[in-house]
C-alpha positions in Angstrom: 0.0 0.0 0.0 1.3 3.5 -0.6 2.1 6.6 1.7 -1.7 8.5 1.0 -2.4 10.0 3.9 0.6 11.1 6.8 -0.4 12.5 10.4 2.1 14.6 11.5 2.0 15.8 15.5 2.9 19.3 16.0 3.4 20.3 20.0 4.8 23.7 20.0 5.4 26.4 17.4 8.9 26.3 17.4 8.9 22.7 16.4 6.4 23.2 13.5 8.6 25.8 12.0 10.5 22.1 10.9 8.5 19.8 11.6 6.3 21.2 9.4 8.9 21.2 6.4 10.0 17.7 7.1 6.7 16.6 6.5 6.0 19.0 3.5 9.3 16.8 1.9 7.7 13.2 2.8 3.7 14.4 1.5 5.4 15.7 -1.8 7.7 12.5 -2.2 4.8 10.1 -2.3 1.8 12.3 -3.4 0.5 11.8 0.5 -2.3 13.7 2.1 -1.0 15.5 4.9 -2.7 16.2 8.5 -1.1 18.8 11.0 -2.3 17.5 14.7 -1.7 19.4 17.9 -2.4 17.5 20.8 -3.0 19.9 24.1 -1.3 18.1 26.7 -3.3 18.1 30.4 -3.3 20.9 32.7 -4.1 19.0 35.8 -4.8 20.4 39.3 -2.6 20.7 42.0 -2.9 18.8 45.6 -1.4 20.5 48.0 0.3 18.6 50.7 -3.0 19.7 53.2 -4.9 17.9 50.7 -6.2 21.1 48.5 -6.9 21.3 45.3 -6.2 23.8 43.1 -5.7 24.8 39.0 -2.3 27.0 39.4 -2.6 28.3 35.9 -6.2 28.8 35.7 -7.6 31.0 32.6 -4.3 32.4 31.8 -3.2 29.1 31.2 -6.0 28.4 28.7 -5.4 31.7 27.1 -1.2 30.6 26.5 -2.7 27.1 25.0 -5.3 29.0 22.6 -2.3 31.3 21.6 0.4 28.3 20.6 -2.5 26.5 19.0 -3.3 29.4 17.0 0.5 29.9 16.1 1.0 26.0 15.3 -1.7 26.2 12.9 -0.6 29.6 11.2 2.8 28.2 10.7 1.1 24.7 9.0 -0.9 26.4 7.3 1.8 29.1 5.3 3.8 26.3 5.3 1.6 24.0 3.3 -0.2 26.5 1.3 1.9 26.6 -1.6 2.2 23.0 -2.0 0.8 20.6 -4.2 -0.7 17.8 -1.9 -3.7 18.6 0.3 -3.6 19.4 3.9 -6.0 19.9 6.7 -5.4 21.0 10.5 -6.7 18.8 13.8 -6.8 20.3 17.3 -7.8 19.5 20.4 -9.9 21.7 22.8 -7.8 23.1 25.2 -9.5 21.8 28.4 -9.6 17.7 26.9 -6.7 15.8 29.3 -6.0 12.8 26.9 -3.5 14.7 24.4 -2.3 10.6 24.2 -5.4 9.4 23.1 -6.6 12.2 20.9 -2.8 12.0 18.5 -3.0 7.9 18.6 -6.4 7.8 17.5 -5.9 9.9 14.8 -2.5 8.3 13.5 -4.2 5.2 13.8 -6.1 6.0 10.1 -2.9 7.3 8.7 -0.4 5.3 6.1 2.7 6.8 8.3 3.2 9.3 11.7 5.6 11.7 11.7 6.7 13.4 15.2 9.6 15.2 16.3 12.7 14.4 18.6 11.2 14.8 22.0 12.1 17.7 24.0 13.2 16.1 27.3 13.7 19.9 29.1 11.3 20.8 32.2 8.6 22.3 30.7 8.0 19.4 28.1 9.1 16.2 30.0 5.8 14.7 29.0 6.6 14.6 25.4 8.6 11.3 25.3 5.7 9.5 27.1 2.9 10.8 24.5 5.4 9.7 21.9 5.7 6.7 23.2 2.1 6.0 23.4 1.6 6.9 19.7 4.2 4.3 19.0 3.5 1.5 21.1 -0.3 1.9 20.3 -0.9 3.4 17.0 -0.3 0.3 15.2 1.5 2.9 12.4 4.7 3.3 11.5 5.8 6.5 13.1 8.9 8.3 11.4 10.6 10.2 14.2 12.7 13.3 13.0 15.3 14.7 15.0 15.3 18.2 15.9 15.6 20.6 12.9 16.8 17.6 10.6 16.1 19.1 6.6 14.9 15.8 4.7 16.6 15.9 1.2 15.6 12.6 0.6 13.8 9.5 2.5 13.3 5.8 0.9 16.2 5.8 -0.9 19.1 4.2 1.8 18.1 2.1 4.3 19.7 0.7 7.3 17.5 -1.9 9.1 18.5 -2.7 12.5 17.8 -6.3 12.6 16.8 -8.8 15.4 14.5 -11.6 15.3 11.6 -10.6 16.4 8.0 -9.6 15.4 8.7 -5.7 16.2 11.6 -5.2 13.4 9.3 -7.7 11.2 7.0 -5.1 11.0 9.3 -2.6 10.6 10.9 -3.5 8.2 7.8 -4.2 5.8 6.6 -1.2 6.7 9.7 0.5 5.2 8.7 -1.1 2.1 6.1 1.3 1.3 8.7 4.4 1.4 11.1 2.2 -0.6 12.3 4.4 -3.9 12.4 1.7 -6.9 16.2 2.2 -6.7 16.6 2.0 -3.1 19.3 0.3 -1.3 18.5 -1.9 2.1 21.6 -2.0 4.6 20.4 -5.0 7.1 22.8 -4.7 10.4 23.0 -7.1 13.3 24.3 -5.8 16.0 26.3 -8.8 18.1 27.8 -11.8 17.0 26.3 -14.9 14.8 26.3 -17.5 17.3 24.2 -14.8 19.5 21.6 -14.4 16.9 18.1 -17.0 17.2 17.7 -20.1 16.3 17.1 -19.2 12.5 20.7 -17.7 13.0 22.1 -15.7 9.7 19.9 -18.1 7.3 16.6 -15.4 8.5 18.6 -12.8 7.3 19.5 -14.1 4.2 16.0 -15.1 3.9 15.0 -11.1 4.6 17.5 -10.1 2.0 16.2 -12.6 -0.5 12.8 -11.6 0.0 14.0 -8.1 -0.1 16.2 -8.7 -3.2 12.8 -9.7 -5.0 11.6 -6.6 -4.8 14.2 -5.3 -7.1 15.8 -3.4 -4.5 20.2 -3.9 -3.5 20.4 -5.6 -0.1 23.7 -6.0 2.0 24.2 -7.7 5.0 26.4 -6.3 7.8 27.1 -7.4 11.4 28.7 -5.6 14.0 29.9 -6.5 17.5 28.2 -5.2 20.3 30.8 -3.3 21.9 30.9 -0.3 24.6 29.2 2.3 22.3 25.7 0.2 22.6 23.5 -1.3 20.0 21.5 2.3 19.2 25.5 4.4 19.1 25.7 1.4 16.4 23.0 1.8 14.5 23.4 5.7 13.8 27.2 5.2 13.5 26.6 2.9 10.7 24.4 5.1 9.5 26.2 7.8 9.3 29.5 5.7 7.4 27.3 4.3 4.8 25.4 7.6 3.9 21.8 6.0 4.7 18.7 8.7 5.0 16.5 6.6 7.0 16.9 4.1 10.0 14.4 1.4 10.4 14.0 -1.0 13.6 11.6 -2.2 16.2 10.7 -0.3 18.7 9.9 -1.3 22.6 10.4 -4.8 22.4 10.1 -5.7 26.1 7.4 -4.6 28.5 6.9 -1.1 29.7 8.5 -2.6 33.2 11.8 -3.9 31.6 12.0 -0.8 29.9 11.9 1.3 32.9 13.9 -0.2 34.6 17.1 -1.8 32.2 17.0 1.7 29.6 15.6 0.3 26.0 17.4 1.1 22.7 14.3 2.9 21.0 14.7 5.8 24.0 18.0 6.2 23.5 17.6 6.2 19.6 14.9 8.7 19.9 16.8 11.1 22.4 20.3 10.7 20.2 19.3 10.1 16.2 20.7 13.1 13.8 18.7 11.2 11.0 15.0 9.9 10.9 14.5 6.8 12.3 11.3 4.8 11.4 9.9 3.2 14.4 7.4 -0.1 14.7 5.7 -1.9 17.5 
């Protein structure tokens, strides 16, 4: 199936001045119909310690919200008037709590998701979690670009970061869709062969096969697992072997495991400096 129709969440109006652009690039590469969402993230009452509740921000902070929404969707809007491909703008009131729910259900009706780098300062430490919830239950791809990253071209370099297991499965036939006809597919392993599952190298060479089928070069790479980590890997290949786009699995152990051992899609998502396309 092609990329028609791309959500793109927008949480602040310096993010959409290129976010905003990065998505323009993607909804003109494939002819895609592009949705600008701005999720409102919860302004929830305060409980003091004598057990009283209050709303510390109160109508001023509803005015601030109606403000950056109203900015957000200015700059989508003179951003994606000139183009080509149709666009439309989603909000959410400003007093809904669910910012979580409201972005995944929308992304889950869309081809591909497209978010920004989270911001992890003080005033936005809630944006990796509602990122994570788009990924984890969206059921989309969800194309993750880092902070003012200029896409000059997507689909047409590939490195998958490989592991048996259904999460990069998905991924990786999901990176299909933004495959140029010409596109090359980099498939890294990060470890060692006699560390890989059961299927061992022979499921890779069956990926490649399958991927070779398609018309499109395939090479297979594996690279110890040394003190940089498996993410420092993936981008460092990356980087060397001029890909535009990394692909893998994202949050393949429980919430729990991630919490508490540090998972390789965080740390891909708080260090990429290319997009990274991201399936659960």
């Amino acid at each position: 199936m092609a990329i028609k129709t791309i959500v793109v969440g927008l949480m602040t109006a310096e993010d959409a001045e290129w976010l905003v652009p990065a998505a323009c690039a993607v909804a003109n590469t494939y002819g895609s119909h592009l949705i600008g969402v701005h999720p409102v993230e919860a302004n929830l009452p305060y409980v003091s310690v004598d057990g009283m509740v209050s709303d510390l921000s109160g109508p001023m902070f509803y005015d601030w919200q109606i403000e950056e929404t109203a900015a957000i969707k200015a700059t989508f809007d003179r951003l994606t008037r000139v183009e080509d491909f149709v666009a439309e703008w989603r909000t959410q009131d400003v007093r809904t709590t669910d910012a979580a729910s409201f972005l995944t259900g929308i992304a889950r009706n869309a081809d591909l998701v497209m978010i920004g780098q989270p911001d992890t300062g003080e005033n936005r430490r809630n944006e990796t979690a509602l990122y994570e919830n788009v990924i984890r239950q969206s059921g989309r791809p969800v194309l993750m670009v880092p902070r003012g990253h200029v896409i000059e071209s997507i689909g047409q370099h590939f490195l998958f970061g490989w592991s048996d297991t259904d999460e990069a499965a998905r991924a990786v036939h999901d990176a299909m869709t933004l495959a140029k006809p010409d596109a090359q597919v980099d498939i890294l392993y990060v470890g060692h062969d006699s560390q890989d599952s059961a299927a061992g190298p022979s499921a890779r060479r069956d990926l490649a096969a399958a991927i070779d089928r398609h018309r499109i070069k395939t090479e297979l790479i594996t690279s110890s697992a040394d003190a940089e980590g498996i993410a420092a890997t993936l981008l460092r290949h990356a980087f060397e072997r001029g890909c535009d786009t990394v692909v893998t699995g994202a949050f393949g152990h429980s919430r729990t495991y991630d919490f508490v051992i540090g998972a390789v899609t965080h740390e891909l998502m708080e260090k990429a400096t290319l997009p990274v396309l991201l399936a659960k």
